[in-house]
Legacy VTK file of the C-alpha trace (Angstrom):
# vtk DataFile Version 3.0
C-alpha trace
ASCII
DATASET POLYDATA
POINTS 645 float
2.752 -4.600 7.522
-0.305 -4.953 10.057
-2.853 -7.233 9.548
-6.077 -6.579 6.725
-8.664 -6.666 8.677
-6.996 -3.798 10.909
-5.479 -2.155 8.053
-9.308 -2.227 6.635
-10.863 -0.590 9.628
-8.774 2.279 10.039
-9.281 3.339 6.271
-13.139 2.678 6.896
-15.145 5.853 7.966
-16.980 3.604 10.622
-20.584 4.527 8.952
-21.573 1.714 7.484
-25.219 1.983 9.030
-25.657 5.831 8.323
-24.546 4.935 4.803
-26.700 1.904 3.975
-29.411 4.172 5.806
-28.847 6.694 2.701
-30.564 3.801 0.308
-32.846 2.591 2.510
-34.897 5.151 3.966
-37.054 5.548 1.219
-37.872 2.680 1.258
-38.463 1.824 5.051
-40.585 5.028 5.169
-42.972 3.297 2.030
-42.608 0.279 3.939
-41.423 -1.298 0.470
-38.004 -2.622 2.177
-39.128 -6.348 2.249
-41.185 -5.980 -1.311
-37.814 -4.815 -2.970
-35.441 -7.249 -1.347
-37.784 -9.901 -2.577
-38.166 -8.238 -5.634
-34.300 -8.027 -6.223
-33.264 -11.724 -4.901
-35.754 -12.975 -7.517
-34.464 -11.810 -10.404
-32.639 -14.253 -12.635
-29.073 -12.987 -13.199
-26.474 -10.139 -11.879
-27.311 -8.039 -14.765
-31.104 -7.834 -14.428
-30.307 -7.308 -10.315
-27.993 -4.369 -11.257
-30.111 -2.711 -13.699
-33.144 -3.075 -11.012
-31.188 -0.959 -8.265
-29.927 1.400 -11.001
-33.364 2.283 -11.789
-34.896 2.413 -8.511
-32.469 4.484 -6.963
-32.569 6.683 -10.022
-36.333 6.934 -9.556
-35.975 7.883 -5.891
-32.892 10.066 -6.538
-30.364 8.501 -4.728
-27.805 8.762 -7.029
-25.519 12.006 -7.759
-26.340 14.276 -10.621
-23.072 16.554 -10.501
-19.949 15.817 -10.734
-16.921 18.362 -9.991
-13.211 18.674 -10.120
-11.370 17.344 -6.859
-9.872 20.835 -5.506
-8.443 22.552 -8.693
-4.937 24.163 -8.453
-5.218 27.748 -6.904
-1.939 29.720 -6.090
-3.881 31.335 -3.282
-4.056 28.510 -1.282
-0.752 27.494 -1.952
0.333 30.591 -0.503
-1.172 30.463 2.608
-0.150 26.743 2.889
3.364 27.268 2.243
3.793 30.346 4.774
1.993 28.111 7.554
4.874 25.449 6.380
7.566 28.746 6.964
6.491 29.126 10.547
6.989 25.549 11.255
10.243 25.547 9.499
11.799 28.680 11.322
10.418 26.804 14.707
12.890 23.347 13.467
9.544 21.336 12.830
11.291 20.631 9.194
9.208 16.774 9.047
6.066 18.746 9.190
7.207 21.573 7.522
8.114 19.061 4.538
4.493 18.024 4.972
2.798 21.326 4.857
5.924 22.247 1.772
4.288 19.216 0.089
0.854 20.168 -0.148
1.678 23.361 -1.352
3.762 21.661 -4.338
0.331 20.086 -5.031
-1.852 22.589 -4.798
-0.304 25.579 -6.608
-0.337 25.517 -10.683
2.534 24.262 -12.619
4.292 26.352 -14.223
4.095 29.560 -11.904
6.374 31.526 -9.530
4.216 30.200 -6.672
5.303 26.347 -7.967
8.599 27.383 -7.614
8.737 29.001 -4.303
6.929 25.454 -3.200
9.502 23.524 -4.867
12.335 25.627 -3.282
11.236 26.007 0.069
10.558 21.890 -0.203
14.216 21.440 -0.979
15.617 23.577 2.215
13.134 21.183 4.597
15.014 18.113 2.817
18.196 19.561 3.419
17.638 20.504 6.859
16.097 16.471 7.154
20.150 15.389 4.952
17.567 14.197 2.319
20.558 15.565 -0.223
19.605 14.101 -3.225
16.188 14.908 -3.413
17.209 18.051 -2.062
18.835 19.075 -5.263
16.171 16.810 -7.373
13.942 20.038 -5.711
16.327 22.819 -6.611
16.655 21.615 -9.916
12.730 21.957 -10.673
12.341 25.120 -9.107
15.172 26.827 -11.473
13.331 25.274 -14.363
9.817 26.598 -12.737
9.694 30.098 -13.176
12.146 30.664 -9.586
12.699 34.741 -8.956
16.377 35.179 -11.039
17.528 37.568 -7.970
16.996 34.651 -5.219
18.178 31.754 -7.258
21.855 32.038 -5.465
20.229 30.938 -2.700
19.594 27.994 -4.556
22.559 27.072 -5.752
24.410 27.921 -2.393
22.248 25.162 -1.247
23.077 22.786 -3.957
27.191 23.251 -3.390
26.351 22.441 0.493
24.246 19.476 -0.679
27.006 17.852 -3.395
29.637 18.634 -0.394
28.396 16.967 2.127
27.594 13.962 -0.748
31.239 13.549 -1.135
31.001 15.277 -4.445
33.575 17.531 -4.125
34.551 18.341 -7.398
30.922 18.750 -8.643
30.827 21.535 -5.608
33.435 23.665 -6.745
31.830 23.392 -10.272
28.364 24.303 -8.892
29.834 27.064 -7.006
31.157 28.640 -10.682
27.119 28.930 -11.497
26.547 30.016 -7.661
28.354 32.823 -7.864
27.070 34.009 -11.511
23.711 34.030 -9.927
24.811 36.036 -6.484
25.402 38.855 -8.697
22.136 39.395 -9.913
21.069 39.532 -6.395
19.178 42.053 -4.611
21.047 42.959 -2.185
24.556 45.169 -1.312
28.159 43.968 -2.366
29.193 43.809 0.978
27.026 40.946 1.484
27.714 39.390 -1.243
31.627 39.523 -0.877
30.408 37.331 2.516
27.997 35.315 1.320
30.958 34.487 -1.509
33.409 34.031 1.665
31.494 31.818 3.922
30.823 29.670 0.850
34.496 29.417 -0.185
35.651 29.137 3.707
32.430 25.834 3.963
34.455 24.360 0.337
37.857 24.339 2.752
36.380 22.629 5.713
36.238 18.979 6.177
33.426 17.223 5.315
32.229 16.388 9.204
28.790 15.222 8.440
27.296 11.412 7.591
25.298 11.842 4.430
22.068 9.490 4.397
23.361 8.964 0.426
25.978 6.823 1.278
24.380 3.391 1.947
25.239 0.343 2.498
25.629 -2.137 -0.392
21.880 -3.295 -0.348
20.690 -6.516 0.174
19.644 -8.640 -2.714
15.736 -10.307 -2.601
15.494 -13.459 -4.623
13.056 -15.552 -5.289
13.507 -18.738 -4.075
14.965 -21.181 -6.774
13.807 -18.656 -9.417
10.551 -17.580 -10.828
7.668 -20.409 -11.546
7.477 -20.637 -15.688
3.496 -19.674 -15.759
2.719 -18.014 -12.470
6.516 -15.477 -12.249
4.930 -14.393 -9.214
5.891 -16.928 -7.277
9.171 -19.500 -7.016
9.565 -22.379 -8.811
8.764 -24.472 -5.776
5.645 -23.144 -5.479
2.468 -24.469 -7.646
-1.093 -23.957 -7.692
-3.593 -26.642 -6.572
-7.480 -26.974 -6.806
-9.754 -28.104 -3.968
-13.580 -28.824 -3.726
-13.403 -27.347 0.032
-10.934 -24.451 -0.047
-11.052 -23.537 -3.834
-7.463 -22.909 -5.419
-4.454 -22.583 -3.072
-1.045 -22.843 -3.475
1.400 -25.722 -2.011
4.869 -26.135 -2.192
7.020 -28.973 -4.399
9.914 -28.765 -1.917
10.563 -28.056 1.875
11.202 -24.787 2.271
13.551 -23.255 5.432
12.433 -20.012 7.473
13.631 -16.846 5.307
12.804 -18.249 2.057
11.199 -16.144 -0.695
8.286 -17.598 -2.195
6.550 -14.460 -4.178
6.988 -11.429 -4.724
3.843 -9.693 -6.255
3.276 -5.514 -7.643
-0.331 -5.046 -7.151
-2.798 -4.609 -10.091
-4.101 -1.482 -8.606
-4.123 0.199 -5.435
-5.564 3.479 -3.210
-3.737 5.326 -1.095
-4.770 6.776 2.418
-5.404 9.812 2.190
-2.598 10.611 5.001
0.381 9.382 2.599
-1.201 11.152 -0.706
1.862 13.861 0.465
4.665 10.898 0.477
3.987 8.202 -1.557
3.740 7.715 -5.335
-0.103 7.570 -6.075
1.135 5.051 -8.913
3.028 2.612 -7.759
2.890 3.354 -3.871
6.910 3.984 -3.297
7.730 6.636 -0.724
8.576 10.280 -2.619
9.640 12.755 -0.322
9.716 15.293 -3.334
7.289 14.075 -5.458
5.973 15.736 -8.585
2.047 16.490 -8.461
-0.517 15.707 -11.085
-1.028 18.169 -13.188
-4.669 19.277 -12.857
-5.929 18.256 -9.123
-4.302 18.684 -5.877
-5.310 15.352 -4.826
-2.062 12.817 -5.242
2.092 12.987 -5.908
3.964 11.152 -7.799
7.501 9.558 -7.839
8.539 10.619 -11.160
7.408 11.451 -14.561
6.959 8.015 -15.382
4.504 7.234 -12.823
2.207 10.076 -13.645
1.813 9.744 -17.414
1.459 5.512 -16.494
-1.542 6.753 -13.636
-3.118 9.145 -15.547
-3.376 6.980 -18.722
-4.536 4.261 -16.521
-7.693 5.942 -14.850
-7.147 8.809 -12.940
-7.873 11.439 -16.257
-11.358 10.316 -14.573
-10.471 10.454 -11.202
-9.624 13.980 -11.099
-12.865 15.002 -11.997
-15.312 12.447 -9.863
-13.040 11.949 -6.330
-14.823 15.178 -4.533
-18.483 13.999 -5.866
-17.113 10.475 -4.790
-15.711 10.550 -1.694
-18.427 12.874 0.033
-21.447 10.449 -1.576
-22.874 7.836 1.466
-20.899 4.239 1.166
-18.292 5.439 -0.885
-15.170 4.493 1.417
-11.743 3.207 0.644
-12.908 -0.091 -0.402
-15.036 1.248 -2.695
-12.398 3.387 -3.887
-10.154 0.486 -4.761
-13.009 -0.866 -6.802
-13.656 2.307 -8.603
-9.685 1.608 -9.318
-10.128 -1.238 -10.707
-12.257 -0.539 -13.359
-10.898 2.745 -14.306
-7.530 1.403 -14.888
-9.528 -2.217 -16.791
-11.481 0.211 -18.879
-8.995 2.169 -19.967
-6.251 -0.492 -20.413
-8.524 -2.641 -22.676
-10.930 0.192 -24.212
-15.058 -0.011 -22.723
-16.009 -2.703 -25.467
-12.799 -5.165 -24.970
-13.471 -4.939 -21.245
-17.313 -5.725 -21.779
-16.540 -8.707 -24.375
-13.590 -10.183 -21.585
-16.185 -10.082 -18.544
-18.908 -11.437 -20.865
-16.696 -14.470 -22.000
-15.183 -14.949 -17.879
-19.151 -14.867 -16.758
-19.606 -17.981 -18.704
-15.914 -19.530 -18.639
-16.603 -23.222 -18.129
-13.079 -24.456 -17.616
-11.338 -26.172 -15.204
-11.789 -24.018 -11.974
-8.115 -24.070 -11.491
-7.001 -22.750 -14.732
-9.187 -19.701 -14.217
-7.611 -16.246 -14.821
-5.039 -17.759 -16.944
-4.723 -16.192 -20.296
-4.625 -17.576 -23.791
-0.546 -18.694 -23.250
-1.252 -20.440 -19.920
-0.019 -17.319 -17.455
-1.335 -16.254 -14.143
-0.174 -12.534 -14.617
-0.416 -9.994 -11.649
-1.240 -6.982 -13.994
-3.984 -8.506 -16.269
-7.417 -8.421 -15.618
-8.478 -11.620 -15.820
-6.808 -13.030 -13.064
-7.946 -10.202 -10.720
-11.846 -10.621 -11.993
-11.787 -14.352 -11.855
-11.036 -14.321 -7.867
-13.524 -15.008 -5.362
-16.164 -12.656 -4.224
-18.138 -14.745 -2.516
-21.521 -13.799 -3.912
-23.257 -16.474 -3.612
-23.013 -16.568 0.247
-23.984 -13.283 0.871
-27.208 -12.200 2.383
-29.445 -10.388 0.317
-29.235 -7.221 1.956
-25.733 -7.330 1.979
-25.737 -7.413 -1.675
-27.934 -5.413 -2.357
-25.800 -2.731 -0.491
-23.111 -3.254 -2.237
-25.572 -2.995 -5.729
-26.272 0.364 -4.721
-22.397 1.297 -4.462
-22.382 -0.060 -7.997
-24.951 2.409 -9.287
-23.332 5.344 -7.478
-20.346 4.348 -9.073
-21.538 4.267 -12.802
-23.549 7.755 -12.003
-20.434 9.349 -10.982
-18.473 7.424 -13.708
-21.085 8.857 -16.551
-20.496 12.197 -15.005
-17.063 12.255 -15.357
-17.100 11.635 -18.884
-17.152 7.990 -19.325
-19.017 7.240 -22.163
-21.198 4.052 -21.275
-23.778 2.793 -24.029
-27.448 1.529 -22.347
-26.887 -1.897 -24.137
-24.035 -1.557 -22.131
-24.837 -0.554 -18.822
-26.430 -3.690 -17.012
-22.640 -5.425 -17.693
-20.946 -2.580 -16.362
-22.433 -2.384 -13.241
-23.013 -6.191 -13.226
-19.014 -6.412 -13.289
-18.577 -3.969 -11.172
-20.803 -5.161 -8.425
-18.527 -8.368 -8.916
-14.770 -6.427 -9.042
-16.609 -4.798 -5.251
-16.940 -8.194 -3.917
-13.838 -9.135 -4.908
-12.106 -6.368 -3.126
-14.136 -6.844 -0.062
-12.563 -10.597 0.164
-9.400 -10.170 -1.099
-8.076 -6.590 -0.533
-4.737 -6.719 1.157
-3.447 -3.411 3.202
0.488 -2.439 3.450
2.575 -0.429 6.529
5.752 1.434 6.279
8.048 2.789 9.173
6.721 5.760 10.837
10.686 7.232 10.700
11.569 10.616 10.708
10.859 11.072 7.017
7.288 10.736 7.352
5.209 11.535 10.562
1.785 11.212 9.571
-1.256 11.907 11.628
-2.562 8.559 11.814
-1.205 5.170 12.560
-1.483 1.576 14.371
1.512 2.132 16.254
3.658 4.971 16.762
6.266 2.753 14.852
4.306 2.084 11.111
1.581 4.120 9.440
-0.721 2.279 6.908
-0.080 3.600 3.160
-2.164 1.635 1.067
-4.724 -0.937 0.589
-4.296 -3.062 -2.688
-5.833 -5.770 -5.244
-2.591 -8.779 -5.438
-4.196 -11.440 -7.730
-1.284 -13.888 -6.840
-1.233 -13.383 -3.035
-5.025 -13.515 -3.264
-4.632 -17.221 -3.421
-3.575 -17.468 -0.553
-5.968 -19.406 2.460
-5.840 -18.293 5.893
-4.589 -19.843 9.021
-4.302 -18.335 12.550
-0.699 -19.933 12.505
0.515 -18.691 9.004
3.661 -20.219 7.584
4.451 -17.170 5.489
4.200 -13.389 6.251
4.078 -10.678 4.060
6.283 -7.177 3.997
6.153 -4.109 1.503
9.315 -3.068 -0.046
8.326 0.460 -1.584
4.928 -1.057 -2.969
5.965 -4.632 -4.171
4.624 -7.121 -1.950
7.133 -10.371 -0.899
6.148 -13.030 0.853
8.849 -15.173 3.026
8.497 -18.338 4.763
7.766 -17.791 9.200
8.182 -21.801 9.495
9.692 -24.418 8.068
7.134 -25.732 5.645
7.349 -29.414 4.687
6.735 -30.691 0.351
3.211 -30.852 -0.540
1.991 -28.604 2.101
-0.500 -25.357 1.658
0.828 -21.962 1.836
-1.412 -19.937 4.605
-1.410 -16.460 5.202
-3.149 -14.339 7.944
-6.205 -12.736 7.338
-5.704 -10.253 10.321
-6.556 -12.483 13.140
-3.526 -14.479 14.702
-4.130 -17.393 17.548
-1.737 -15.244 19.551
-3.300 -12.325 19.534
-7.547 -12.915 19.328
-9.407 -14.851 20.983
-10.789 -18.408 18.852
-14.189 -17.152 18.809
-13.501 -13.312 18.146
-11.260 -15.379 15.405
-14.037 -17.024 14.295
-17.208 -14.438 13.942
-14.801 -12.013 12.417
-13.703 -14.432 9.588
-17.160 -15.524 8.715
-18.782 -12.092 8.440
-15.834 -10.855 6.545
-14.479 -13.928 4.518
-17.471 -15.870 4.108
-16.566 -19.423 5.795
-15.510 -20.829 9.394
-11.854 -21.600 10.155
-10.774 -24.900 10.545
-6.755 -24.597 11.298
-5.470 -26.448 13.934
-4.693 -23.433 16.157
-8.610 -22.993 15.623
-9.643 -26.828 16.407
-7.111 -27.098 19.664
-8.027 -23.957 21.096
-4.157 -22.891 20.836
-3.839 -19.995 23.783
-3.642 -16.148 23.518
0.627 -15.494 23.750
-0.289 -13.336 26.774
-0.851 -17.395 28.435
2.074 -18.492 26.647
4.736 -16.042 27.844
3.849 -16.550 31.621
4.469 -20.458 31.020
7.165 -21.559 32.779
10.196 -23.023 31.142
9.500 -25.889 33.155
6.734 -26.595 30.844
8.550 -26.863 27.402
7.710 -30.149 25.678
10.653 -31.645 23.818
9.744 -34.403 21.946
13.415 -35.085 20.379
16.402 -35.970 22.053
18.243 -32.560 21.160
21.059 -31.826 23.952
19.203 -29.382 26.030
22.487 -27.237 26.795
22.382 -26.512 22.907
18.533 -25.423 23.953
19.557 -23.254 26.232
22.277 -21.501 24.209
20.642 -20.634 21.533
17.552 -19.660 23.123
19.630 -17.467 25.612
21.332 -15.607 22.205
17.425 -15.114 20.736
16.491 -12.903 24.298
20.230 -11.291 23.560
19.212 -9.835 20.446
15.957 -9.013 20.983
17.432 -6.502 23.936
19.274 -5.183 21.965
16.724 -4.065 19.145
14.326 -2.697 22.227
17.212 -0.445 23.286
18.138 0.233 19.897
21.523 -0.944 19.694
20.995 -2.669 16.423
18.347 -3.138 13.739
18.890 -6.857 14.131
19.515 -7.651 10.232
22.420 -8.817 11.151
21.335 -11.819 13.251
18.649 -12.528 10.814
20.355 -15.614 9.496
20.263 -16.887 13.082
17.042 -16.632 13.979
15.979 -18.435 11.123
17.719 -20.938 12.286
16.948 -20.616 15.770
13.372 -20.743 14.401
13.525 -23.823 12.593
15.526 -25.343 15.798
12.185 -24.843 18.028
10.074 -26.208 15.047
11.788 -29.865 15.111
12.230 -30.175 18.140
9.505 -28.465 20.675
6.170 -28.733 20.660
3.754 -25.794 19.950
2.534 -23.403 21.119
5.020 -21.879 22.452
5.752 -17.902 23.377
9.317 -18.304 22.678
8.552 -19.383 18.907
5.904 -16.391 18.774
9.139 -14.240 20.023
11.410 -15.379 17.305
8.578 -15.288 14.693
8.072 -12.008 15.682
11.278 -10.506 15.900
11.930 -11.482 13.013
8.387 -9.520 11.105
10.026 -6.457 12.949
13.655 -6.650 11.723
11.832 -7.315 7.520
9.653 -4.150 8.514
11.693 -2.151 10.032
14.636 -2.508 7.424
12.905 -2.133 4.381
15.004 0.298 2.850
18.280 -1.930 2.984
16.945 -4.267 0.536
16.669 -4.335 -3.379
14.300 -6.890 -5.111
15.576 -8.446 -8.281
14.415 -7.931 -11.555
12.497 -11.040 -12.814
LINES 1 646
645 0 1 2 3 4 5 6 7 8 9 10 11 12 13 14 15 16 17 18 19 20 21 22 23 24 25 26 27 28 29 30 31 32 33 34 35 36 37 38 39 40 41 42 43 44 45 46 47 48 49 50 51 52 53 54 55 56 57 58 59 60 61 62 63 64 65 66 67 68 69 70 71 72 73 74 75 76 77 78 79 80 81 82 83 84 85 86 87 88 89 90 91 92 93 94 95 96 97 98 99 100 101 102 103 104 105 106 107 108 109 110 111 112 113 114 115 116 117 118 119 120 121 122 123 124 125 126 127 128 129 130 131 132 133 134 135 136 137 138 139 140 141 142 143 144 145 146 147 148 149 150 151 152 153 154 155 156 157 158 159 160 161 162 163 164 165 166 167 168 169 170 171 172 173 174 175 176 177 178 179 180 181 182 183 184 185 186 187 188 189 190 191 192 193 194 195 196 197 198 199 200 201 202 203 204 205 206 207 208 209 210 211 212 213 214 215 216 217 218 219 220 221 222 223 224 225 226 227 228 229 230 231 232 233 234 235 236 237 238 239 240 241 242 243 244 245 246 247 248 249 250 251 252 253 254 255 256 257 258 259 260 261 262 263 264 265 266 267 268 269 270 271 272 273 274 275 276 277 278 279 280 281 282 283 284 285 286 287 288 289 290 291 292 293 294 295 296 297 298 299 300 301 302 303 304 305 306 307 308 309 310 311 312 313 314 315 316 317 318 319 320 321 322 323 324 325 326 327 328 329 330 331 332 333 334 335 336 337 338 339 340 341 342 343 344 345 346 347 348 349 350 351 352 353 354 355 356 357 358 359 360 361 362 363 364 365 366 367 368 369 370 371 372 373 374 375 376 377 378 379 380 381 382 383 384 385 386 387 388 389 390 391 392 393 394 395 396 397 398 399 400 401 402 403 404 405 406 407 408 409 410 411 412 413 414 415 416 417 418 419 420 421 422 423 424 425 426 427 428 429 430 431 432 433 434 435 436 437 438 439 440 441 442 443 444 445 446 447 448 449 450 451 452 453 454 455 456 457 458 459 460 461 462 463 464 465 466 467 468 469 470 471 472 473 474 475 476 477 478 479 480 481 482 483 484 485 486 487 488 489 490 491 492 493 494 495 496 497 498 499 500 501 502 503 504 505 506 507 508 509 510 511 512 513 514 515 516 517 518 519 520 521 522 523 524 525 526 527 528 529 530 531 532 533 534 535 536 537 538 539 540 541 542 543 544 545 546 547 548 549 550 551 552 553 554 555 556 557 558 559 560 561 562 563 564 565 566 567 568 569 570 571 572 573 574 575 576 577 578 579 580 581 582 583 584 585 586 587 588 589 590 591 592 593 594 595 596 597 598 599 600 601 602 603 604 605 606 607 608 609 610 611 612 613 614 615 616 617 618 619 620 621 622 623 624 625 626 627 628 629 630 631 632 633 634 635 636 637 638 639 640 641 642 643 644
């Protein structure tokens, strides 16, 4: 998982002055920029300043007055998609043939011969890939999809070869029964079938000489640490929430906690794919789908199964079919944005327009205890309610005027588009709307967390950090969002198929803070990049001790000689040595891929926790065993389970 500030850049179109340009050029050209930011910072409350841009871009018709479906379903299309995906596929691309296959699943309408041929030409790029289960997952829709009766024996020749080399033997020679009913409605001469029927009966004899990538491992179990906590399940029992005048809410621990520790684990309230994994991962709840199922009326997303695309639709995207072309292509409206729009949608249509309007009404005024915030009425911090994710910091009140009344206008797009779409919003109930929304934008902008996954052979998509992980989402974690920063975090944060867990990088001593990274590491930027960075984005100046020493870049550290290590215990220094000589053992070996490392995890936790009590930081050999670590959690994501809470 990169870091969110990186994560937040790449998603970002890079036009933030064209697109603030968009709503001010009217007014520049009037020379009426300085009467209307005056205007706007003196009105009393976030309604009246919402209602004010509303009208005034209204009046100088900035905001959209169409609205049309995102790239309806049209077989033609498919077509040519899917024979561009055959060329690659008869040239052995099959990772970007199952790419191309994919998009043609999407775009083609359900129900139709063309679906089918999608769905079955899908299925022979996942069994070329050994992707065996979904593979026959594939095969199994097609049949049901309106597949040609005379090539379906091509189909189920496919599906004995898959549940072979699965280890399902006797399921093969069942499947091969149904194989050979089909080959004789076949097109073609009886010689050819009589070899077809041969080859497949000589491919039952053989040996089963391939590794199937079904047969894993026995998975390894995440916990959290000590259990759940009783009114925040999010996080372990040793962790609690605490309020402070200078850092707002944050969360400590009630115990020490060891490197390797689980201390949440978090499924985000809503999130928004890039548009580069819309082809692999589940537009619901973010887990890689290398044969997903598409929604059924746009060509825009995929989903994992069934489940997942009644649970999206229901939950905001029946609107986000309709308003994502007029959306995306309208000035300002970039990921962020997006994940705002999210928000909402899935709010709105989770409480109904008037219970969402009467809960931000009764939050605006909430005059409890700043800590118990975002609790509901049993005294639970819940990741998929709304009040905890609209009671988190946005920062308003620190913004320039100009920046908010950019992100006004977004708000006013939004509820044009929205209105479009079919949203029924009242007047009387329009100033709240955007008033909230304008809020729910801030929110994101300060709290909006990003997620990686491997770049494996599975999915090679166009765009990525490093040729090793490809961002997939950017998402709204009202639990993690609690979180301060440091540049020397004592937790880090990994994505296992969309839920979030975050394990301890240090040993972390009772009654101390939780920090997390905002993106900028003491290793890795410069204090005063650090520094600007963090205040433009996050609204306040860092503090950490990394920050106040001037801790070096790790390009200083790992030139310092050994020479220079400052011990401050009397720990035998062989027993140094040793263990320290083991840490640059493994970490050879994962460069020249001899190992993923997982199974020296245990040990570098330990070797971790060895440098912590007993050297003083910094250090570049504790930034190499923090590290290695990070890379062994990303890069073996798919070997773990997380239990059910």
């Amino acid at each position: 998982m990169f870091s969110d500030i990186e994560v937040m850049n790449m998603f970002h179109k890079g036009s933030n002055i064209v697109d603030r340009l968009f709503y001010m050029e009217c007014f520049q050209k009037k020379e009426m920029m300085g009467e209307v930011y005056v205007a706007f910072a003196k009105l009393p409350t976030a309604r009246d300043k919402f209602l004010y841009t509303y009208n005034l871009l209204k009046k100088y018709k900035k905001l959209p007055t169409e609205c049309k479906l995102t790239n309806p379903k049209n077989n033609k299309k498919a077509r040519k998609i899917r024979a561009d995906a055959n060329i690659k596929f008869q040239n052995a691309e099959f990772n970007s043939a199952l790419f191309e296959y994919n998009k043609s699943v999407m775009t083609a309408k359900i129900d139709t011969e063309d679906y089918a041929l999608a769905l079955a030409n899908r299925s022979a790029a996942l069994y070329h890939l050994e992707e065996y289960d979904a593979c026959v997952q594939d095969i199994h829709r097609a049949l049901t999809n309106k597949y040609p009766i005379e090539l379906s024996y091509k189909l189920y020749e496919r599906e004995v070869k898959c549940l072979k080399y699965m280890g399902k033997i006797s399921e093969a020679k069942l499947k091969f029964k149904e194989f050979l009913s089909h080959l004789f409605l076949a097109f073609i001469s009886k010689e050819k079938k009589k070899d077809i029927e041969m080859q497949i009966k000589r491919f039952l004899k053989e040996t089963n000489k391939k590794e199937t990538n079904n047969k894993q491992d026995k998975l390894n179990v995440i916990k959290l640490f000590g259990g759940p906590n009783r009114n925040i399940p999010a996080l372990s029992k040793f962790v609690k929430m605490k309020y402070s005048e200078s850092m707002g809410r944050c969360l400590v621990v009630s115990s020490d906690i060891n490197p390797g520790e689980v201390l949440a684990i978090e499924k985000p309230y809503v999130g928004v794919l890039t548009s580069e994994s819309y082809g692999y991962n589940c537009q619901n709840c973010f887990k890689r789908c290398l044969n997903g199922i598409p929604c059924l009326k746009c060509t825009l997303v995929i989903y994992c199964d069934e489940t997942c695309r009644i649970k999206s639709y229901e939950s905001g995207h029946k609107y986000e079919c309709s308003l994502f072309s007029t959306f995306n292509s309208w000035p300002g409206m970039d990921h962020m944005e997006h994940l705002s729009l999210n928000i909402f949608l899935k709010s709105v249509c989770e409480l109904g327009l008037d219970k969402y309007i009467a809960t931000v009404c009764a939050l605006n005024t909430d005059t409890t205890d700043p800590m118990m915030r975002g609790f509901n009425n049993i005294g639970k911090y819940l990741s998929d309610q709304f009040c905890s994710v609209y009671t988190l910091e946005g920062n308003e009140t620190k913004r320039s005027v100009s920046d908010l009344f950019s992100r006004h206008c977004h708000a006013a797009v939004m509820v044009s588009i929205m209105t479009l779409a079919g949203l029924q919003i009242p007047n009387h109930q329009l100033g709240t709307v955007g008033e909230s929304l304008v809020h729910i934008i801030c929110v994101v902008s300060s709290n909006a967390h990003g997620i990686t996954q491997p770049s494996d052979c599975e999915t090679q998509l166009k765009l990525s950090l490093d040729n090793r992980f490809v961002p997939v989402a950017s998402l709204l974690m009202p639990v993690l969002s609690l979180l301060n920063h440091h540049c020397d975090p004592n937790v880090v944060r990994h994505n296992y198929n969309g839920t979030i867990v975050l394990t301890a990088i240090q040993p972390i001593s009772k009654d101390s803070q939780l920090f997390d990274n905002y993106g900028l590491l003491y290793a890795t930027h410069p204090k005063e990049s650090r520094l600007q960075i963090l205040k433009n984005q996050y609204c306040f100046s860092c503090e950490c001790s990394s920050c106040e020493d001037n801790w070096p870049l790790y390009d200083v550290l790992a030139d310092q000689p050994r020479s220079e290590c400052k011990i401050f215990t009397d720990i035998s220094l062989d027993l140094l040595k040793k263990s320290s000589i083991k840490l640059y053992e493994i970490i050879n070996k994962i460069k020249s891929n001899e190992c993923d490392g997982l199974q020296y995890i245990q040990f570098l936790y330990s070797h971790l926790k060895l440098l912590h009590d007993n050297i003083r930081r910094p250090w570049g050999e504790y930034c190499d065993c923090q590290e290695t670590i990070k890379e062994i959690l990303y890069s073996t994501a798919n070997k773990f389970i997380i239990e059910d809470y």
